[in-house]
DRENVEXRO-873113 format. One record per atom (N, C-alpha, C): chain; x, y, z; residue number from 1; atom name; residue in three letters. Coordinates in steps of 0.05 Angstrom, whole numbers. Each point is the difference from the previous one (the first is absolute). Layout:
BEGIN
rec chain A&u X&v Y&w Z&n NUM&atom CA&res Ala
...
***
This chain:
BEGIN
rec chain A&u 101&v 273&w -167&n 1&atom N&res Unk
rec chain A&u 15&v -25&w 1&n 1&atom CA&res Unk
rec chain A&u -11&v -19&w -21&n 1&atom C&res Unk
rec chain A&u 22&v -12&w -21&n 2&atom N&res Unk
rec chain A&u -21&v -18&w -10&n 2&atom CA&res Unk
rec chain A&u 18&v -28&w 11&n 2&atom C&res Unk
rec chain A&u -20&v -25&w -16&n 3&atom N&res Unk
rec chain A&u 1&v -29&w 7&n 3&atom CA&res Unk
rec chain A&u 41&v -2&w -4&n 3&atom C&res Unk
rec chain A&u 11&v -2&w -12&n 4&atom N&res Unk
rec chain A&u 33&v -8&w 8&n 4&atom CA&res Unk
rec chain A&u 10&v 15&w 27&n 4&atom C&res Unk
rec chain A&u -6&v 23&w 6&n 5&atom N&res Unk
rec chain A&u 3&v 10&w 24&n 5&atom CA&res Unk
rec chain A&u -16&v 1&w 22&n 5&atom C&res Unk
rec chain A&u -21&v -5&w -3&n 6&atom N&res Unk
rec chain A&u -9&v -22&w 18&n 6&atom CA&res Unk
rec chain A&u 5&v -20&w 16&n 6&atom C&res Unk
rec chain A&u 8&v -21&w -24&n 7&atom N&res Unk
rec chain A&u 12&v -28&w -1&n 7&atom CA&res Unk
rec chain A&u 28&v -4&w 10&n 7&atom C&res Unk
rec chain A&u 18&v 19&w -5&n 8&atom N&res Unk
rec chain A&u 24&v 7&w 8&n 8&atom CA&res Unk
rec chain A&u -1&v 7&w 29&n 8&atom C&res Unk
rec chain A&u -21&v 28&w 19&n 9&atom N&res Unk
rec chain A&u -3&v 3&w 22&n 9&atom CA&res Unk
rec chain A&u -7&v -19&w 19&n 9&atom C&res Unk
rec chain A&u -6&v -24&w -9&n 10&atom N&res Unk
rec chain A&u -15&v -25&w 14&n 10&atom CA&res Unk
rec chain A&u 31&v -15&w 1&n 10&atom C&res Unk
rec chain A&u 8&v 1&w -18&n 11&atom N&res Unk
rec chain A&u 27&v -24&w -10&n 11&atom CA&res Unk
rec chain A&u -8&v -12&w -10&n 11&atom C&res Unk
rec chain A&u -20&v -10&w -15&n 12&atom N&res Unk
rec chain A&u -14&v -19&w -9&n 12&atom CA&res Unk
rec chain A&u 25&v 1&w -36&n 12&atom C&res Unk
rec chain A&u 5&v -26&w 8&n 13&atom N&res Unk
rec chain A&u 4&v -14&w -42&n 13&atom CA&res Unk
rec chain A&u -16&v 6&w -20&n 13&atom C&res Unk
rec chain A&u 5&v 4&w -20&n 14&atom N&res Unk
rec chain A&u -27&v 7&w -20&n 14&atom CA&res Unk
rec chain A&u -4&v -40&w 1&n 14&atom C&res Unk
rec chain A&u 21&v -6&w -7&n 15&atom N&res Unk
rec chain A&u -3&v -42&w -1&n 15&atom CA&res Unk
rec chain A&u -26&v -1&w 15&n 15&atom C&res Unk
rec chain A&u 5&v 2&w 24&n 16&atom N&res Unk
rec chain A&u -16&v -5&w 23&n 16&atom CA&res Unk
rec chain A&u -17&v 10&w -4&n 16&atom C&res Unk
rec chain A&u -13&v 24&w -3&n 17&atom N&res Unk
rec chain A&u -26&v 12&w -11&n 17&atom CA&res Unk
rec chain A&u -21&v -16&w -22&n 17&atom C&res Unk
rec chain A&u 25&v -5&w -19&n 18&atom N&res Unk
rec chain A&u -15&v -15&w -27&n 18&atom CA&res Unk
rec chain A&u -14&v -20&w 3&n 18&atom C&res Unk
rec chain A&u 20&v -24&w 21&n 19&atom N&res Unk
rec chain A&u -5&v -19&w 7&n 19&atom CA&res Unk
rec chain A&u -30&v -1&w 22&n 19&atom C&res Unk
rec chain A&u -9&v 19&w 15&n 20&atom N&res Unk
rec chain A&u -21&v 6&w 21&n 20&atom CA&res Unk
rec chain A&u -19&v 2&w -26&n 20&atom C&res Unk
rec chain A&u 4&v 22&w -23&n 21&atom N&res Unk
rec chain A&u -23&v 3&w -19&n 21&atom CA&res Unk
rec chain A&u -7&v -24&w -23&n 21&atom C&res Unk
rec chain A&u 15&v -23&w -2&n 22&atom N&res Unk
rec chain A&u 9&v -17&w -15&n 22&atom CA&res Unk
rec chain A&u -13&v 1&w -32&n 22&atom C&res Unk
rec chain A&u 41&v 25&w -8&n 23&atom N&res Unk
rec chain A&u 5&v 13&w -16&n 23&atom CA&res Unk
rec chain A&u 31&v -6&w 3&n 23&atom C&res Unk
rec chain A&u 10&v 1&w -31&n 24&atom N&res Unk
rec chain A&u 34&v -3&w -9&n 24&atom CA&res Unk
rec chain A&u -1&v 26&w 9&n 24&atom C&res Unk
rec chain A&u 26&v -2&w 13&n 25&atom N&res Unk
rec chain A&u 20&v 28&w 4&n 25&atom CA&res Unk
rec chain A&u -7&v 25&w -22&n 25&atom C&res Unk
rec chain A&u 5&v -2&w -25&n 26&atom N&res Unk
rec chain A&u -7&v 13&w -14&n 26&atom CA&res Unk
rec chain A&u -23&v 17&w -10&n 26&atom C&res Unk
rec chain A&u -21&v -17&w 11&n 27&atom N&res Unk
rec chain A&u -22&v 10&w 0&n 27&atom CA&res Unk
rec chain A&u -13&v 23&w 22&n 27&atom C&res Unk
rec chain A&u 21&v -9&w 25&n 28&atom N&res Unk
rec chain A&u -5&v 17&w 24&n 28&atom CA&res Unk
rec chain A&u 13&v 23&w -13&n 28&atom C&res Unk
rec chain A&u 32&v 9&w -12&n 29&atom N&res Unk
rec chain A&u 13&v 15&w -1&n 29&atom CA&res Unk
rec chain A&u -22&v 22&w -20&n 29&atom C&res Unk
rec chain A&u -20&v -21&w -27&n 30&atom N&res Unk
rec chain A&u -16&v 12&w -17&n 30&atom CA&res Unk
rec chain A&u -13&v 25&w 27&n 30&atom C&res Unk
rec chain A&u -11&v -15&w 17&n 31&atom N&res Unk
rec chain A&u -18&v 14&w 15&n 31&atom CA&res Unk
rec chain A&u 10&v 24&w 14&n 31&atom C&res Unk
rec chain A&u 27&v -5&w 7&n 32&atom N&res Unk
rec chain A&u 6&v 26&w 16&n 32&atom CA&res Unk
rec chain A&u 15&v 18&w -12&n 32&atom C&res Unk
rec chain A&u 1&v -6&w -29&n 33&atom N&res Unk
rec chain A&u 2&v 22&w -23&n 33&atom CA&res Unk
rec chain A&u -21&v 8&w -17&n 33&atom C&res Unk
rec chain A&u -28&v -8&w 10&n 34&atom N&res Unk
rec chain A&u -13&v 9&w -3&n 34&atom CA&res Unk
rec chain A&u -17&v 3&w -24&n 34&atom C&res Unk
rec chain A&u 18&v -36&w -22&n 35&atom N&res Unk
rec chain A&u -11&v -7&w -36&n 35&atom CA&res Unk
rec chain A&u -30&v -12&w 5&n 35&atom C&res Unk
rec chain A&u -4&v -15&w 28&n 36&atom N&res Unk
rec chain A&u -18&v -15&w 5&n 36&atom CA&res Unk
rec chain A&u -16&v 12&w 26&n 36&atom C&res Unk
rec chain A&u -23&v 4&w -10&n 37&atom N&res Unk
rec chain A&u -24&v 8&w 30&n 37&atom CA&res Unk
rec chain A&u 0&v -24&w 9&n 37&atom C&res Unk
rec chain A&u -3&v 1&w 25&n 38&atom N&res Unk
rec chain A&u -6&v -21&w 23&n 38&atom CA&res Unk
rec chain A&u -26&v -1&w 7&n 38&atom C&res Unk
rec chain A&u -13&v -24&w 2&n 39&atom N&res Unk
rec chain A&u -25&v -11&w 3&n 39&atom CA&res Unk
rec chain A&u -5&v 6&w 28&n 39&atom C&res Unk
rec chain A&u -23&v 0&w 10&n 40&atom N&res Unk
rec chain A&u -7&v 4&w 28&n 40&atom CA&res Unk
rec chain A&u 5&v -21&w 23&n 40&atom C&res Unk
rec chain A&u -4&v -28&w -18&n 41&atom N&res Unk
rec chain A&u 11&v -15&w 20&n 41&atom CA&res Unk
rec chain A&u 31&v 5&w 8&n 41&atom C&res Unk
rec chain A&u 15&v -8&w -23&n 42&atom N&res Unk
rec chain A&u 30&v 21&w -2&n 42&atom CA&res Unk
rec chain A&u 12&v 20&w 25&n 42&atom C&res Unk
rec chain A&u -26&v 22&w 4&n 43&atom N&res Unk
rec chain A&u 2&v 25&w 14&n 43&atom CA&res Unk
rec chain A&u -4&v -10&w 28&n 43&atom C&res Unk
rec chain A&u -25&v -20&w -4&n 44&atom N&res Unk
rec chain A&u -8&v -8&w 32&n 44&atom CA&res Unk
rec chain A&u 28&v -11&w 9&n 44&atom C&res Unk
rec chain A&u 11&v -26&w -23&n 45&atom N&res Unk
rec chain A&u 22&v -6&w 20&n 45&atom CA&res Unk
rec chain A&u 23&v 4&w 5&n 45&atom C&res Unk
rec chain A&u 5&v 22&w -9&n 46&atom N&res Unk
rec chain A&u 34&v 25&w 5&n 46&atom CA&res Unk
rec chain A&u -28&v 9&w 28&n 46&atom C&res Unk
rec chain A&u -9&v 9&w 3&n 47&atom N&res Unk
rec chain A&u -15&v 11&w 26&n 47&atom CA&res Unk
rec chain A&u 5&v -8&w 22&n 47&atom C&res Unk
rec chain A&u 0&v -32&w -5&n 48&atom N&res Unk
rec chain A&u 5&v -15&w 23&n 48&atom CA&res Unk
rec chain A&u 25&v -3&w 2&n 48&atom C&res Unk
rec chain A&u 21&v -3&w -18&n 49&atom N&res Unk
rec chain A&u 28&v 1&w -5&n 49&atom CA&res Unk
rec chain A&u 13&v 15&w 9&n 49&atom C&res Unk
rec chain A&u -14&v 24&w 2&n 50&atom N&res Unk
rec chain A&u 13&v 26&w 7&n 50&atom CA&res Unk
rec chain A&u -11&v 16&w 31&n 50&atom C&res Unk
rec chain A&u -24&v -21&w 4&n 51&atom N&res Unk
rec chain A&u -16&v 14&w 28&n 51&atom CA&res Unk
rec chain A&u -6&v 28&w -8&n 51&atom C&res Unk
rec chain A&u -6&v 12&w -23&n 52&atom N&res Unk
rec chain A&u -16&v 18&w -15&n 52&atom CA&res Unk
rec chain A&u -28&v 1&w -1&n 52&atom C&res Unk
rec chain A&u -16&v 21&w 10&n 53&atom N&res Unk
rec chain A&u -17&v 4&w -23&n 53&atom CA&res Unk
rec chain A&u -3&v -9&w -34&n 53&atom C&res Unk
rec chain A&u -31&v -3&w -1&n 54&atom N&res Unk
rec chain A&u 1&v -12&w -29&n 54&atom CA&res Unk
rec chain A&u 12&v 29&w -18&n 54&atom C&res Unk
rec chain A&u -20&v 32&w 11&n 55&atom N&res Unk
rec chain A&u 14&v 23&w -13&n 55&atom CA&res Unk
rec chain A&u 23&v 10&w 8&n 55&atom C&res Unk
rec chain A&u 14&v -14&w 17&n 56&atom N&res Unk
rec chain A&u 32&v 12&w 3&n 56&atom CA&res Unk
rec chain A&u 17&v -21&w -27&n 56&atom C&res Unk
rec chain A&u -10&v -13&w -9&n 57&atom N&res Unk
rec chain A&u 6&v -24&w -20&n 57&atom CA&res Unk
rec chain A&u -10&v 18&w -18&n 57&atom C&res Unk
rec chain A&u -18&v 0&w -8&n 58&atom N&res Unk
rec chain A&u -10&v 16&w -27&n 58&atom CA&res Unk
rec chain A&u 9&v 29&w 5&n 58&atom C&res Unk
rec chain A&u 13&v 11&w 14&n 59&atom N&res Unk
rec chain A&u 7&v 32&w 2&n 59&atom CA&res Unk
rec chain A&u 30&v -11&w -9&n 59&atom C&res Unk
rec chain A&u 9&v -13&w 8&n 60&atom N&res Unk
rec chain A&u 34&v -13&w -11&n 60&atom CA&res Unk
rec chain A&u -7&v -4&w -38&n 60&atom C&res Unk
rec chain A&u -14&v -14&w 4&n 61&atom N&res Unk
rec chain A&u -6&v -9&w -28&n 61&atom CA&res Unk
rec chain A&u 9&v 26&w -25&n 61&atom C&res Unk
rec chain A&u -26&v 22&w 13&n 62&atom N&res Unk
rec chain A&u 2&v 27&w -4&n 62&atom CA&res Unk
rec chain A&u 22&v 14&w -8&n 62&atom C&res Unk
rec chain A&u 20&v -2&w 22&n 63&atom N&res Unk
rec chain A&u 27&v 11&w 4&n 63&atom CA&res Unk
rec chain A&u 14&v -12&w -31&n 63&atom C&res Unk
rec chain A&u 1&v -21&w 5&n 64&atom N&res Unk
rec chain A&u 14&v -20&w -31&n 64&atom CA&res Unk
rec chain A&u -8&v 24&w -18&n 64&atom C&res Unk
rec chain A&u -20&v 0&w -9&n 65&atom N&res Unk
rec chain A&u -12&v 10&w -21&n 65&atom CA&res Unk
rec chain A&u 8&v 35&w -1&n 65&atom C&res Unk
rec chain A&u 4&v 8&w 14&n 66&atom N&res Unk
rec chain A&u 2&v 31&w 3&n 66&atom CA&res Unk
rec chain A&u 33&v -3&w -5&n 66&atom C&res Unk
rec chain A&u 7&v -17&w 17&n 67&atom N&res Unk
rec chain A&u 32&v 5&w -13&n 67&atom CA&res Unk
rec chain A&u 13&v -3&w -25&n 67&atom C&res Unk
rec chain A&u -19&v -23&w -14&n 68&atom N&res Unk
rec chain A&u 10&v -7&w -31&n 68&atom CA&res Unk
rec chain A&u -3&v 31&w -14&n 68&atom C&res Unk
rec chain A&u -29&v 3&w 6&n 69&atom N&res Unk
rec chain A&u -9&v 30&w -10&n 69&atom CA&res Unk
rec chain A&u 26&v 23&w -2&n 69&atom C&res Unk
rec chain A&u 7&v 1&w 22&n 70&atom N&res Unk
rec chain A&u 18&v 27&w 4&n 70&atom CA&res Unk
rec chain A&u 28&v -12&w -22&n 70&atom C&res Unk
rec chain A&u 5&v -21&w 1&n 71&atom N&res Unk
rec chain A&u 21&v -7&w -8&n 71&atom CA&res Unk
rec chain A&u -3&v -8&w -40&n 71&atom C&res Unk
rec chain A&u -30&v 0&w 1&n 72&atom N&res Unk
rec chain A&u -2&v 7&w -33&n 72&atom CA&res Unk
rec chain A&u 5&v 19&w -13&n 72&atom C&res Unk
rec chain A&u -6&v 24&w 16&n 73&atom N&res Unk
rec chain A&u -3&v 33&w -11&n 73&atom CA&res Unk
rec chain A&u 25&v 6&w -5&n 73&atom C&res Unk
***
């Protein structure tokens, strides 16, 4: 699973997300496409956002990254 499907399973807004990390929309979208690594504070607070683990957050994170991958090749 990564972070948009995550975020989507919760119902959560990306708006509303950005706004908890206080980040423009855009910058969240950077993140869950995966142009921009997310800082730990970042991670801590999708954790709490999401009632996640900090590594169920960083295993999402993960997921991002593996999907771009498959979809480079």
């Amino acid at each position: 699973m990564d972070l948009k499907q995550l975020r989507e399973e919760n119902g959560i807004k990306a708006y509303k997300i950005s706004e908890k990390l206080y980040i423009n929309k855009a910058q969240f979208n950077d993140f869950e496409n995966d142009i921009y690594k997310l800082s730990m504070l970042k991670i801590e607070n999708l954790s709490e956002i999401h009632r996640k683990s900090i590594e169920e957050i960083e295993m999402a994170c993960e997921g991002e990254r593996d999907e771009r991958r498959r979809n480079n090749i």
